[in-house]
N, C-alpha and C positions, 0 to 999 in steps of 0.2 A: 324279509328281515335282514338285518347286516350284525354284522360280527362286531362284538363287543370293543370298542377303542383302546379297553383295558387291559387286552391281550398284550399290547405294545411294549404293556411294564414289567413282566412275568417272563421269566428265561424259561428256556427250549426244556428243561429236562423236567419243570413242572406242569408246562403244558403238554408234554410226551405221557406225564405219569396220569393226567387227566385224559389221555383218550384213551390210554391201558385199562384204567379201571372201566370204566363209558365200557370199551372191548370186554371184555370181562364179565361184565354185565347181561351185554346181549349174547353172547354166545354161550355163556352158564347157561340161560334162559331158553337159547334156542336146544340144545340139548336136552332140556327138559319136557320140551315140548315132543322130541323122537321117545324118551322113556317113556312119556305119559300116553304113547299111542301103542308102546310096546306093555303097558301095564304096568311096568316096575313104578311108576308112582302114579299113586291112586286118588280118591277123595277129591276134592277142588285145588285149583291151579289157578291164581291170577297173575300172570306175565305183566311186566314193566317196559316192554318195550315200546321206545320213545321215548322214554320219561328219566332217561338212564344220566342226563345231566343237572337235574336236578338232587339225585342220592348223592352224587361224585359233587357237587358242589357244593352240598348243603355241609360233608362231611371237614372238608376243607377248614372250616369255621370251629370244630370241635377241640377240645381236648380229650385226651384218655379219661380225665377226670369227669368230665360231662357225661351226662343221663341222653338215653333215644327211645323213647317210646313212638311206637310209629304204628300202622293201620294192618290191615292183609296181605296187603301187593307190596310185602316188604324184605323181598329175597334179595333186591338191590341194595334196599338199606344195608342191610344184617354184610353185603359183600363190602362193599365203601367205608363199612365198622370198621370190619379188622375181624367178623365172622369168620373162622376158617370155610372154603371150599365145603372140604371133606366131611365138618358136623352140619353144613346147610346138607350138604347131597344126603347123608346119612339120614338124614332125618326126613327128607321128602319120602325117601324109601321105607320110613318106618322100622328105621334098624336103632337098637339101643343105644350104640356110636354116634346117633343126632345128637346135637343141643340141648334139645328137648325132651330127648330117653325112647324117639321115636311116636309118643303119644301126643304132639302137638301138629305135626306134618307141615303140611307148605305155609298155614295161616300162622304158626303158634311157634316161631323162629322167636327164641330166646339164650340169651350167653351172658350170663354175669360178669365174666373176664371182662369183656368188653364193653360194661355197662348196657346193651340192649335189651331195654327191658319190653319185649316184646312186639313182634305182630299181634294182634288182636283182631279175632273173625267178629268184631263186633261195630258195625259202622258207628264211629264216634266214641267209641268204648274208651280209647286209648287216651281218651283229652281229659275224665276226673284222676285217670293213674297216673297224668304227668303233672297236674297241679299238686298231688299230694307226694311225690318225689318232691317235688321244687319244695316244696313246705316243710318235709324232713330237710332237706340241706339250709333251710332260711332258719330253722328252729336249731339245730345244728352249727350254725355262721358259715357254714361251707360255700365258696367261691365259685358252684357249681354252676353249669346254665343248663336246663332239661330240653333237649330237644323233643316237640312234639309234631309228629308228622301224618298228615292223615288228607283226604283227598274231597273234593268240593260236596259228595253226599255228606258229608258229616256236619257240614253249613246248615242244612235242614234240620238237623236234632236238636233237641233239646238240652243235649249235655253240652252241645255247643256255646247255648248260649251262658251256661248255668258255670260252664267253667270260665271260658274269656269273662264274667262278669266277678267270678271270684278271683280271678290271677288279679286281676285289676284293683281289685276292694284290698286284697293282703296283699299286695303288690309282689307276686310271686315271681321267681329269673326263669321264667318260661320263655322257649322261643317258638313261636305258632309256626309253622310251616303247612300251610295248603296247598298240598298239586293239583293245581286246578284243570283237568284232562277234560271239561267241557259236559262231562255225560255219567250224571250218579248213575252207576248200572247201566242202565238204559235210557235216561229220559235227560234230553239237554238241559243243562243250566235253567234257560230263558224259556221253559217251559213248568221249572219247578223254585224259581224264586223270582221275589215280585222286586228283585235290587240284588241283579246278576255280580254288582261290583261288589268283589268280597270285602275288600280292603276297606269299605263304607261300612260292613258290618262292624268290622274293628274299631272303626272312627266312634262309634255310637258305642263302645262300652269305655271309649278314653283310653285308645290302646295303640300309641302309635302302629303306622302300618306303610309297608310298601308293596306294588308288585313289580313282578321282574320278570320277563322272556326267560321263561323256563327251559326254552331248548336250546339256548347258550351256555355252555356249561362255565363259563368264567362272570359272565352278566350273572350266575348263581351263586357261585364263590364270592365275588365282590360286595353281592349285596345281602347274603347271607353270613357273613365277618362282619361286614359292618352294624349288622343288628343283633348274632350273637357279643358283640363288643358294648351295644349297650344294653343290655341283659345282665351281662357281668358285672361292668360299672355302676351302671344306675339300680341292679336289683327289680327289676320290673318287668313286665312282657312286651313282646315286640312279636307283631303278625307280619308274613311274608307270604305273597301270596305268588308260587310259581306257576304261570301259565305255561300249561304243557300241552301234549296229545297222544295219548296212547296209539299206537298202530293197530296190536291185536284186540280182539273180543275182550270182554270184562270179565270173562272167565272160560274154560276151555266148554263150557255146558252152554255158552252164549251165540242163539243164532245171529244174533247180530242185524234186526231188521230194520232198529232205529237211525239208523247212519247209511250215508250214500256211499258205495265202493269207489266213486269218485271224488270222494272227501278224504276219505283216506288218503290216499293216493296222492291228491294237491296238498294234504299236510306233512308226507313224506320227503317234502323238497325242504323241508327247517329239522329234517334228519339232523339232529344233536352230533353224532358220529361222524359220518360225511363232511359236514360243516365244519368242522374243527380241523379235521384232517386237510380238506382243502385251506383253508386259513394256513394253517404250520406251511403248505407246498408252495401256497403264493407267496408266504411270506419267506420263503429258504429254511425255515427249520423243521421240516421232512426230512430226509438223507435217503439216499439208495436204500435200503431192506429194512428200514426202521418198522416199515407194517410187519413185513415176512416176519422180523424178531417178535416182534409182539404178539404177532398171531398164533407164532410157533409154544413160546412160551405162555402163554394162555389155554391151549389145544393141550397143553402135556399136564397144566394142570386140571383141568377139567375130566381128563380120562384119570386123572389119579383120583380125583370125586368120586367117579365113578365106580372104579375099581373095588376102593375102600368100601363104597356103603354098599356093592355086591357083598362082596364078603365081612359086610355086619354081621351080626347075630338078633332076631327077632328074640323077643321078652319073653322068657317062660313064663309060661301062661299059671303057673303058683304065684308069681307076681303082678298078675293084672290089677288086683285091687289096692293095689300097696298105694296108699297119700288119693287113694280116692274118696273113700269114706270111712269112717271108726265104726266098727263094730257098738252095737247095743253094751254087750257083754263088757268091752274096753273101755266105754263111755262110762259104765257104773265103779267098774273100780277104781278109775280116776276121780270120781266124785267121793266114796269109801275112802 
């Protein structure tokens, strides 16, 4: 692969702040992975690593005013938001200091501040709740564009089709975003659709569409601006289909028998991170200690993550039920 041309036009301190997040990213993530061996986070884990230029690029393209609805492997997203740290960590831990009050964990990352309106443990789940977002801001006249992000199993479902087919028919300011990692779960692509090219699904519901090298993190800014721009403008959806490659398992519970360890490995060399970093050094906008800084200040907030959701506070259990379900007895005097 070669590095995006477009890098040429973007100064040092916004390609520095793109591999700070990218950093940020994978090293949140790697640390999650030593708590989740020492226990402190429990339940399911799906890690992002690889795929870390795609969040950091798609976010580039936002406003604070914009919607993100996104899939489960969205700990990257919810960081590239403007998620804090501290309510992602608190909430993997299950402390009522999460985002989520501790009752959503690693899949169910949501923050209103920031408009993220959720991961969702629901493959495809996430694609009728951002058409109906875009629908409140269209009925609204809101200038919004809904980012919708979710990963190539979702191609498979049915709410796939049932939405891209409605974004199109109400011409809703949705922007599709597909991280196309090669492997719903377990089973490749070219083994579980009969028209691997996503971007050809788009074409068949009248939905402009592009793909883009997903492990470029500026090839994903570029060409993720340029189609949330016409989302905004023209009020209509725009599919983006980012090729990417997950490094790790599809979940910490995944033995991993469908892929070669030597695939891996040969797709480690379009390392998003690396790649960037070597670009800035060829091209002189590296400096002496610029990693050491980054690294350093990334390391100090991560143990401050940490720190925090130790010393959360778990839910008094008088409050487990609370917004889970109405009581019978409350039901009838609301009716009364």
């Amino acid at each position: 692969m070669t590095i995006t041309a477009e890098k040429t036009h973007l100064d040092r301190a916004h390609l520095l702040g793109l591999l700070k997040e990218m950093l940020r990213i994978r090293r949140f993530e790697e640390r999650c992975v030593e708590l989740y061996s020492a226990t402190k986070i429990r339940g399911f884990l799906h890690l992002y690593i690889g795929e870390e230029a795609n969040a950091v690029g798609v976010m580039q393209a936002l406003t604070p005013e914009d919607s993100v609805v996104t899939t489960y492997r969205e700990h990257g997203h919810a960081l590239a938001r403007g998620v804090s740290a501290r309510a992602i960590m608190a909430e993997m831990f299950g402390k009522r200091e999460g985002c989520s009050r501790g009752r959503g964990g690693s899949m169910h990352i949501f923050d209103a501040r920031t408009r993220f309106f959720g991961g969702n443990a629901i493959v495809a789940g996430g694609l009728p709740l951002a058409i109906g977002v875009a629908l409140a801001d269209k009925l609204r006249g809101e200038k919004r564009v809904t980012a919708c992000i979710f990963g190539d199993g979702a191609t498979a479902e049915g709410e796939f089709h049932e939405t891209l087919n409605l974004a199109a028919l109400w011409r809703l300011p949705v922007l599709f975003v597909c991280e196309n990692n090669r492997y719903a779960m377990g089973t490749a692509i070219e083994r579980a659709q009969s028209q691997p090219d996503l971007v050809r699904h788009a074409a068949s519901y009248d939905i402009p569409a592009e793909a883009v090298d997903g492990m470029d993190v500026v090839a994903v800014e570029v060409a993720a601006r340029r189609a949330a721009a016409f989302v905004r403008h023209e009020a209509k959806p725009f599919f983006l289909e980012n090729r990417t490659y997950r490094f790790r398992a599809h979940s910490m519970y995944d033995p991993e028998l469908y892929r070669a360890k030597g695939e891996v490995e040969d797709a480690k060399h379009d390392d998003p991170i690396p790649l960037l970093q070597d670009w800035l050094r060829d091209n002189g906008m590296l400096h002496p200690g610029d990693i050491e800084t980054l690294e350093k200040a990334i390391e100090a907030e991560i143990d401050d993550a940490v720190a925090f959701a130790d010393a959360g506070h778990w839910e008094p259990v008088e409050e487990l039920a609370t917004d889970v379900y109405t009581p019978r007895a409350a039901q009838q005097e609301t009716v009364s």
